[in-house]
N, C-alpha and C positions, 0 to 999 in steps of 0.2 A: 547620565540619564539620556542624553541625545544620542549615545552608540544601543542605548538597550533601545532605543524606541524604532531608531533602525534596522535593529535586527527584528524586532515584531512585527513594522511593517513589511519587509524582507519575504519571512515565512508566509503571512497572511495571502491568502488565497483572492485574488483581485474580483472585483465587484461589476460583474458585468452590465454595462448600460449600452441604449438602444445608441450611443456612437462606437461601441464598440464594432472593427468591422471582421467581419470573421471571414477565414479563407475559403478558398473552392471546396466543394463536397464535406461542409460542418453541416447542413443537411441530413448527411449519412448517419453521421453518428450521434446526432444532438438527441433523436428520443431514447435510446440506450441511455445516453449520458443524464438525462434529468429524471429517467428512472431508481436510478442509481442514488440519484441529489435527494431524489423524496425518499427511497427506501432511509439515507443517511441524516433528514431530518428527523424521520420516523423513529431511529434507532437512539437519537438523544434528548425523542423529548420522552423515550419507554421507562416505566418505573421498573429503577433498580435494586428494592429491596431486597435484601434476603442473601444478593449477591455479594462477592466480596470487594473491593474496590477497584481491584486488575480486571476483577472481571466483566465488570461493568461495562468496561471500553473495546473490549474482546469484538462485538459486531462491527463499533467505527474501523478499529484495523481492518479486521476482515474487507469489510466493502471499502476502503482504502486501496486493499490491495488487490481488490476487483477491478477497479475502475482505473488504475493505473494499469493491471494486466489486460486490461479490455485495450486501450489502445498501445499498448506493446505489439500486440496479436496482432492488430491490425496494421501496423504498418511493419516490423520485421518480420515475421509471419506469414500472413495473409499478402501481406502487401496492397494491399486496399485505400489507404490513405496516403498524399503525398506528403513531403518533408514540410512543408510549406504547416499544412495544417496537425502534424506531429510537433512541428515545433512553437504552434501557438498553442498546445494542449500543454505541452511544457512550461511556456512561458504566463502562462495563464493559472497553474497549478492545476490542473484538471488531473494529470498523469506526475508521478512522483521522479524526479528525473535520476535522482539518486538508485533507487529501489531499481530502477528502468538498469541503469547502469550497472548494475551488479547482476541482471538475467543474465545479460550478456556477457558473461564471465563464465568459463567452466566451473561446473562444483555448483553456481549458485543460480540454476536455472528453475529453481523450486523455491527458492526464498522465499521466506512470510513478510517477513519487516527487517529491515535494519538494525532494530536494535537485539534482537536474536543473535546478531554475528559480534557484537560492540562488546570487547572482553571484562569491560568495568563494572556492567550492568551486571555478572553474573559471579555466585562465588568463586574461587579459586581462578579469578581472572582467565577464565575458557568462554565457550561460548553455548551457546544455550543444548539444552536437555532435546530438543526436536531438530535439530542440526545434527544429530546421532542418526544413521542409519539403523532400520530396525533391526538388521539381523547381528547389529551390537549389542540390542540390549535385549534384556531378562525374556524368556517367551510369556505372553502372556499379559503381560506388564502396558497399560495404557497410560503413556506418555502426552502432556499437555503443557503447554510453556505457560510460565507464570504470568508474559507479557501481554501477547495476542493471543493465546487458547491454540494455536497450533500445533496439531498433533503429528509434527512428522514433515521437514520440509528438505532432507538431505536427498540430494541429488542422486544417488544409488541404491534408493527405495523402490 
């Protein structure tokens, strides 16, 4: 019980209070970022009827992998933000560090989520249906992952 409670707290995204001290130029990026907070409150308190249960969570990914690619851009990109406060967006959970780590990877500079590439999640232990480049598959044929709704995240698209 004590190692699961570790890992939930682990994952959990930390609770920022007015002693939190935030680094040089979070200024910058703080209205982007609570825009983002509210669009992601907005999106789990939306009624999901009708929908199917994957699909439900389809917007959370999505703006997950927004607001992690938001400050990706900005600091190896753009180069707009220092390391300093790149890595309190990390250590914070704000930006996904993993997801972050696999941009920077050849091949996977288009990635949706993580669990698209994870060979367990998917049948025939391969990796997901939107990790297929299109000019693999069928013409015509619209392709959506079961996971996140991504329609297409291979790098040679």
């Amino acid at each position: 019980l004590a190692k699961a409670k570790q890992r939930w707290k682990k994952n959990m995204p930390r609770v920022r209070t007015s002693k939190t001290k935030y680094p040089e130029g979070w200024e910058q990026i703080e209205p982007t970022l609570n825009e983002l907070e509210q669009k992601m409150r907005d999106v789990e308190h939306e009624d999901h009827d009708g929908k199917r249960k994957a699909e439900s969570v389809w917007p959370i990914f999505r703006l997950h992998h927004q607001r992690s690619r938001y400050v990706y851009e900005l600091y190896y990109k753009r180069k707009e933000i220092s390391r300093e406060l790149y890595d309190f967006c990390i250590r914070e959970k704000i930006a996904d560090a993993a997801l972050i780590a696999k941009w920077k990877k050849t091949g996977y500079e288009r990635l949706c989520c993580l669990r698209c590439m994870q060979a367990r999640d998917h049948n025939f232990q391969t990796t997901c249906i939107c990790r297929v480049p299109k000019a693999k598959l069928e013409a015509g044929k619209v392709v959506e992952c079961v996971h996140c709704g991504c329609r297409g995240c291979a790098s040679g698209d």
